[in-house]
C-alpha positions, -999 to +999 in steps of 0.1 A: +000+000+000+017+035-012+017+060+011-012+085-006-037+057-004-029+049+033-039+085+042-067+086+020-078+055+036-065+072+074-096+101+066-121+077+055-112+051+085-114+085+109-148+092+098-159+055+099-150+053+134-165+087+141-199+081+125-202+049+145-199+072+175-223+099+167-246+086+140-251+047+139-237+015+147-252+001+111-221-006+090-241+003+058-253+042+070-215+045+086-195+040+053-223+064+041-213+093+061-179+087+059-178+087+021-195+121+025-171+133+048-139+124+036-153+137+004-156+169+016-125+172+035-106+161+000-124+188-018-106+215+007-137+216+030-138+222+067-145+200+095-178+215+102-185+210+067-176+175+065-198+165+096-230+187+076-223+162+052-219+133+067-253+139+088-271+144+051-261+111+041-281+098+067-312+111+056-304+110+018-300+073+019-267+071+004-260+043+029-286+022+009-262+015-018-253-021-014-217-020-035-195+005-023-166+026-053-140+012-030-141-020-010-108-021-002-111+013+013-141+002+034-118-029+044-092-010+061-122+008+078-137-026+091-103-030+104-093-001+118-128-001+138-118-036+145-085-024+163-102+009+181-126-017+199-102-050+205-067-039+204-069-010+220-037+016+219-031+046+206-051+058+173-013+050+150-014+018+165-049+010+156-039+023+115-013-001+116-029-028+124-055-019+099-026-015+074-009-049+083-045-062+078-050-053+045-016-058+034-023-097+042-054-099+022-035-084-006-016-115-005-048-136-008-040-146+026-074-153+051-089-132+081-071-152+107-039-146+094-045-107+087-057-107+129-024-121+135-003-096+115-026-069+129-019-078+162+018-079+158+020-049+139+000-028+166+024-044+191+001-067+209+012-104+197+037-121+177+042-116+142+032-142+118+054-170+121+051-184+074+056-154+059+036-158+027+063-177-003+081-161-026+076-165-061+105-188-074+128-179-097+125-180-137+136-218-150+170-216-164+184-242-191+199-272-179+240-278-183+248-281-224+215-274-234+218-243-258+199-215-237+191-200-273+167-226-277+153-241-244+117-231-242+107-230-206+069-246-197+046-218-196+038-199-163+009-205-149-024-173-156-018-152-125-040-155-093-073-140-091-080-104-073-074-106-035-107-105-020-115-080+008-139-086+040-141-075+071-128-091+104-150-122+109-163-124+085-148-158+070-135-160+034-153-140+009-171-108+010-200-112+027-231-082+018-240-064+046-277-069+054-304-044+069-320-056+097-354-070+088-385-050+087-410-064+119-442-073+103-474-072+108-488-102+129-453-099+150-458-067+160-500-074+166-487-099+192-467-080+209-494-055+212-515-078+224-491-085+251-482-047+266-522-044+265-526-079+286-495-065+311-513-027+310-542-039+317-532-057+345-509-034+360-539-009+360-562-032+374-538-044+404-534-005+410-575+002+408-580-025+432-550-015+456-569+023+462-602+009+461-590-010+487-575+016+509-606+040+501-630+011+510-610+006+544-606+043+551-645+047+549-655+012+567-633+029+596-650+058+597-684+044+604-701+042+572-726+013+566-740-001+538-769+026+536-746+056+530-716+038+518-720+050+478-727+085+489-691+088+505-673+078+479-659+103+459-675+108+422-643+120+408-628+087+415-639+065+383-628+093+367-595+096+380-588+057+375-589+062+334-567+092+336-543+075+360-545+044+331-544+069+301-509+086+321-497+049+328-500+040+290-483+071+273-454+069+300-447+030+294-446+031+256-425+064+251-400+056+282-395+020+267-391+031+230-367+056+243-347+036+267-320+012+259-342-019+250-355+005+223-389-011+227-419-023+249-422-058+273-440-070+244-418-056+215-387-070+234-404-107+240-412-109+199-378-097+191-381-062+176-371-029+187-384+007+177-354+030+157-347+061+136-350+056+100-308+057+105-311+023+131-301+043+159-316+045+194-346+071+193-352+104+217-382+106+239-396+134+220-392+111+192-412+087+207-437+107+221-444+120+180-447+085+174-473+076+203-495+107+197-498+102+160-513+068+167-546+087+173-545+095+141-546+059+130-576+055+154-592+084+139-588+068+106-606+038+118-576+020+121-564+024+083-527+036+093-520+005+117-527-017+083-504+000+066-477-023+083-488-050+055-485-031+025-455-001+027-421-015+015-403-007+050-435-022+070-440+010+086-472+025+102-488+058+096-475+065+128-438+055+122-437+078+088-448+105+107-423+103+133-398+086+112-389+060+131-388+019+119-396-010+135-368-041+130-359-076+145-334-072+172-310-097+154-300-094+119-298-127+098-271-143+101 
């Protein structure tokens, strides 16, 4: 590797790393945004610029594109990102071990023997103990044969294209897949299931006051005769709002919280997310509870939208632009 494509890979590896920090941990929108970045910085852009970019390409679904210009580029990315996280060190330690990485798949060599170079070449483990052969020498004529006419057996074609993947990935590029869109009957169950854990909840609550109220009255003398007059009118009422408050809280806390997702959701394996797969805000998720009511006003017309829009997303989730996936991409 020369040195002008090692620092052109350096930027793009920065970003990379950067845009797993602050944007996404999908591989796909990452390699978006830093495309975008290093891009701009190339062109003679600033930094602030750069990140401008790099947030566009988010939205802009850039990251959608499935074959990247430069997968060798992207490689020493993988890499590098592979180093920050298990190698640890010092940023130039983690390049060179990206660099000693890719250097071995230039060689056609496999992923366990670029970890080991990588390793050694950031200082953390031996070096590789076979160095890859050397090409042997050209054939020369045997004693008294005239060299002028000894014709040597033809060299083999040359080996195909090393070809690039990331750590772990085994021994040929592998396509990075999206997570899969939930559907609808998975997510129906498990909004079956936060109603059936609401509604208990609520009703454990409603008969835990009723309860106290009941005791506090019985204490103070009533009787049977003038028992409904005491209590309260306002309290049916206040039971639904405590329920409606108890409802609103669990769904956007949840959606917003690490699990990224309801009981339910968690128990069918999907999780809520921004149309980038990253971790949504509470504000977020409270755009994406209230436009339910929408749905309802509609007669229920935007939760069926689930079946028929190509991301399997509600009128709700297009509103507040957020996706529902399975918590475990396929394998």
């Amino acid at each position: 590797m020369n040195s002008p494509d090692l620092d052109q890979y350096r930027e793009y590896a920065d970003w990379y790393v950067w845009s797993k920090r602050n944007l996404s941990i999908e591989s796909s929108v990452c390699h978006g945004a830093a495309a975008a970045a290093s891009a701009v910085i190339a062109s003679g852009g600033t930094r602030e610029q750069a990140i401008a970019a790099a947030r566009r390409s988010v939205t802009s679904g850039a990251h959608a594109q499935s074959d990247h210009p430069d997968l060798r580029r992207r490689t020493y990315a993988e890499w590098f990102d592979w180093a920050r996280r298990e190698l640890g060190g010092v940023r130039e330690q983690q390049h060179a071990a990206a660099a000693a990485a890719l250097r071995t798949l230039d060689l056609g060599q496999g992923a366990n023997l670029a970890m080991i170079n990588a390793r050694a070449a950031a200082g953390v483990g031996p070096p590789d103990p076979q160095p890859p052969a050397q090409a042997p020498p050209p054939p020369q004529a045997p004693p008294g044969f005239p060299p002028a006419t000894y014709a040597p057996m033809p060299m083999p074609p040359p080996p195909p294209p090393p070809q690039y993947f990331p750590p772990g990935y085994g021994y040929a590029p592998v396509a990075v897949r999206p997570s899969p869109y939930a559907g609808f009957w998975r997510r129906t169950a498990a909004f079956l299931l936060d109603t059936l854990i609401g509604v208990a909840a609520w009703a454990a609550l409603v008969f835990a006051v009723t309860f106290v109220v009941v005791g506090v009255l019985l204490a103070g003398g009533r009787t049977a005769d003038n028992f409904n007059q005491a209590v309260p009118g306002w309290l049916g009422f206040a039971y639904y709002g405590v329920g409606f408050v108890m409802t609103w809280l669990y769904y956007t806390f949840m959606e917003a919280s690490g699990w990224q997702g309801t009981i339910g959701k968690h128990a069918l394996g999907i999780k809520v997310t921004g149309e980038s797969g990253a971790r949504i805000s509470w504000l977020r998720a409270n755009a994406r509870y209230w436009s339910k009511a929408i749905s309802f006003l509609m007669l229920g017309i935007g939760f069926l939208m689930v079946a028929i829009t190509d991301r399997k997303q509600a009128l709700h989730d297009m509103v507040a632009g957020t996706l529902v996936v399975s918590r475990r991409p396929p394998s």
